[in-house]
N, C-alpha and C positions, 0 to 999 in steps of 0.2 A: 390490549394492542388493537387499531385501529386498521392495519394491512390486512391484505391476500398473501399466502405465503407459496406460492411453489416449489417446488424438488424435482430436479431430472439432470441428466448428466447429457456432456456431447462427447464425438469421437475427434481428438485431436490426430496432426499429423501422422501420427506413429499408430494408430489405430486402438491409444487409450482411450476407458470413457472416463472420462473428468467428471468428478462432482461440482453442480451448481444451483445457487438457490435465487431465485427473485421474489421481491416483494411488491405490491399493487399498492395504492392510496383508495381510499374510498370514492374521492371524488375524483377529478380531471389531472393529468398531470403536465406539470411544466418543461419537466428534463428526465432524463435518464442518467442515473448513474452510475458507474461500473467500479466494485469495489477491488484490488487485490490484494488480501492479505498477506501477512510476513513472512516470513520462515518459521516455521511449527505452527502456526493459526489455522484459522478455518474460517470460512463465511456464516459458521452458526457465532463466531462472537464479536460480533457488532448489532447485537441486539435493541442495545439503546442510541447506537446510532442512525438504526432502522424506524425504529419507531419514532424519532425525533423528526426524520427527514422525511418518511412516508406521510406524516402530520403536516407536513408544508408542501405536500403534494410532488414529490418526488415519486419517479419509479427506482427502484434500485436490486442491479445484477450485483451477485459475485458468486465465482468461483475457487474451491478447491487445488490448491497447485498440486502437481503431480507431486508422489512424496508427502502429502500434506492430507489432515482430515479425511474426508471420506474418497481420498482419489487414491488409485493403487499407485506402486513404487516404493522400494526402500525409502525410509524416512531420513529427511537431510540427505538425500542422492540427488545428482544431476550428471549426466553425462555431458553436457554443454551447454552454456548456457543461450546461445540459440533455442534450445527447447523451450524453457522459458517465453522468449520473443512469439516465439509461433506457436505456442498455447494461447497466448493472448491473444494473438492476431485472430486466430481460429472464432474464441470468444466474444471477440470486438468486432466481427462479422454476423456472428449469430444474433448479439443482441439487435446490433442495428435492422435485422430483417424481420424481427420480433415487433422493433417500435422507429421504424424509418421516419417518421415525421417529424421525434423529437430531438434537441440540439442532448448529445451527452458530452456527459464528464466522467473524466477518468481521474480515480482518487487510487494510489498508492502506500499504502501502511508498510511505515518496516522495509523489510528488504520488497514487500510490493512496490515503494516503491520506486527502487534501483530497479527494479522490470519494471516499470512504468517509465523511468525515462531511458533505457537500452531502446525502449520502442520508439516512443517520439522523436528519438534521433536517427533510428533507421526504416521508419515506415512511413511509407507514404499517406494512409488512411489516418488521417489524426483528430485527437476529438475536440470538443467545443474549447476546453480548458482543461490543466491537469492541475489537481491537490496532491499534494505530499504531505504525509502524515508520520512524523520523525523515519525522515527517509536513513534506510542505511548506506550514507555514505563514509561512515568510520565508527569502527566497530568496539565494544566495551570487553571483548572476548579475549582471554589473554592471549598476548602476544606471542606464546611459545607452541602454544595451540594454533595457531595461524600458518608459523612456521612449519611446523609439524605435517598440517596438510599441503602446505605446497612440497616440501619434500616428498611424502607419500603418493601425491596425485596420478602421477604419472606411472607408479609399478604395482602400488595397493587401492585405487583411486574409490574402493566402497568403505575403507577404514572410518570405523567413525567412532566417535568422539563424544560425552556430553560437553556442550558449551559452559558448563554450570552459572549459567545466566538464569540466576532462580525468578520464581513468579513474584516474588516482594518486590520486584523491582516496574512492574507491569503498571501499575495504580498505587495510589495512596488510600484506596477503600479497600478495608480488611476483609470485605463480605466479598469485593471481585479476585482479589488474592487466593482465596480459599477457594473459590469458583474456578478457578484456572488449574489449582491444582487435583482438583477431583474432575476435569474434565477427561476424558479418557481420547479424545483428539488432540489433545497436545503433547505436542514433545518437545523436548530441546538437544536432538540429538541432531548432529551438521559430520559431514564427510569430508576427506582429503580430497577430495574432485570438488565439492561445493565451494570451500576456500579457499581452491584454486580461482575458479571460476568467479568467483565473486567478486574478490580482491582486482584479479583484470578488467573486473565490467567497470568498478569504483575509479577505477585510473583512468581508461576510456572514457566513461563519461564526464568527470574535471578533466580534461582534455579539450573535447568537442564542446564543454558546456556554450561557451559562445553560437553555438548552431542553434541553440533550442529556440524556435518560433512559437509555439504556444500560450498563452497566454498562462501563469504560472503562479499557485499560491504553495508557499511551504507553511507548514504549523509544526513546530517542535515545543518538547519541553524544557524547560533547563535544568531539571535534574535528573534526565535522562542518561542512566547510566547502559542502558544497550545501545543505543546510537545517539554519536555524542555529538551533539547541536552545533557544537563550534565547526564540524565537517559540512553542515546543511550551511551555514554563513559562508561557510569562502566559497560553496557554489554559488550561491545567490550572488558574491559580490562578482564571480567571473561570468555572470548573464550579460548579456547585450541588447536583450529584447525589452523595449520599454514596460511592458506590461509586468509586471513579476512584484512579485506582495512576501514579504517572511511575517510572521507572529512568533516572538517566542516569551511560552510562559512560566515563567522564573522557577516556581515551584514544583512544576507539573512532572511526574514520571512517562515513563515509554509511552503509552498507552492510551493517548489522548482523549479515544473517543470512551473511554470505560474510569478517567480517573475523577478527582472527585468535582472539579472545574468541567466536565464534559459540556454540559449545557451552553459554557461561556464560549466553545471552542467550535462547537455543531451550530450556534450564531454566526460567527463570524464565516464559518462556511456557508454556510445559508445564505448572508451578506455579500459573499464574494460572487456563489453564483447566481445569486439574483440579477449583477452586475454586469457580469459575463454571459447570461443567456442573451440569444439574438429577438426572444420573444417576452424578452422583458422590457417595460416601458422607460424601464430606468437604466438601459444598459449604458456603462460608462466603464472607461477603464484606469488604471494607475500606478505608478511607482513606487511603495512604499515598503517601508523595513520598520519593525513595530515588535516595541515591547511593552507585552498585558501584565498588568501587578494584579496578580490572584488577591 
């Protein structure tokens, strides 16, 4: 691997320290990018999507969500999901003060990123461009399970539940499956307060989708069985902002940047923000809705 890697944590509103890791390129960098992982993930697993993008001279943040990897909190707990919002906002302060000169982008994984657009729609500070990487906007989780925690939310609101949304479902490479499940920061365990909270932010945003100004790439898979692609299409079709791109790849599982087409997926990223940087020669922008045959 070709990066500088750091480790340090900050103090979010509430006077947690959050775990967060960045990575350097050897040479000069073009952008900054800010990752935020899923529900049960962590910023140690976008490894290959580090190293792909550190190689094309990217810098790239990401952090730990509370509840998650190496940040304290009940796992799958959230008490509101404003917390979420202003853990980021916290984050997307700091890096900017870390690297003010560069244009960043915000990438979204998973339920990263449903907090990634609850922000763009309510914050004023917003970044160059946001990626969605099979955002959760509808979920593979059963249904009764769903139900379960909005009933509970409100009297039992830390109840929690495994999702049994197993790791086969992550990647179509057997060597990242098995990797997932010998990791000892991941969990798939979600609360009656989280699918409360969730479920409201998922309505809220198809709601306001019409407001989003940013300029806008989704990448799903289609055979993404934890969040189901067809939910990331009718956002994109209720966008208004000319700018906005979907990819979806036919084959592909959850887990874009780790499945076995990754390379094809961290190009067409590459592509978009090349496009989208204001310090790129070739910045241009466009409309498009696109499907890649693996």
């Amino acid at each position: 691997m070709t990066n500088r890697n750091f480790e340090e944590t900050f103090q979010n509103a509430n006077g947690l320290e959050l775990y967060y890791q960045s990575w350097y390129p050897q040479a000069l960098a073009r952008a900054v990018l800010v990752i935020v992982p899923g529900h049960g993930g962590h910023s140690g697993i976008f490894a290959k999507m580090v190293e792909y993008l550190t190689e094309r001279h990217y810098i790239i943040y990401s952090f730990d969500l509370r509840g998650n990897g190496r940040s304290p909190g009940q796992r799958g707990y959230i008490n509101s999901w404003a917390e979420y919002r202003a853990d980021l906002k916290t984050f997307l302060k700091l890096v900017q003060s870390k690297e003010p000169d560069l244009d960043l982008f915000l990438i979204g994984q998973s339920m990263g990123g449903t907090i990634a657009l609850d922000y763009i729609l309510r914050e004023s500070n917003q970044p160059q461009g946001l990626i969605l990487l099979s955002p959760a906007l509808g979920l593979g989780v059963a249904s009764w399970k769903l139900f379960l925690g909005q009933v509970l939310s409100s009297i039992l609101p830390r109840f929690s539940l495994d999702t049994s949304i197993g790791f086969s479902a992550a990647s179509r490479d057997g060597e990242v499956v098995a990797a997932c499940a010998r990791d000892p920061l991941r969990h798939t365990k979600g609360t009656a307060r989280l699918a409360t909270e969730l479920l409201k932010t998922i309505e809220w945003i198809n709601a306001h989708a019409a407001e989003i100004e940013v300029p806008l790439l989704i990448l799903h898979g289609g055979a993404d069985r934890v969040t189901l692609p067809a939910c990331s299409q009718i956002l994109f079709e209720r966008l208004t902002l000319a700018d906005k791109e979907r990819r979806e790849y036919p084959d592909s599982y959850h887990e874009l940047h780790c499945d076995i087409n990754y390379q094809e997926v961290l190009a067409d990223m590459d592509d978009w923000i090349k496009r989208h940087s204001l310090n790129s020669p070739s910045h241009k922008v466009g409309n498009v809705t696109k499907t890649i045959n693996n």
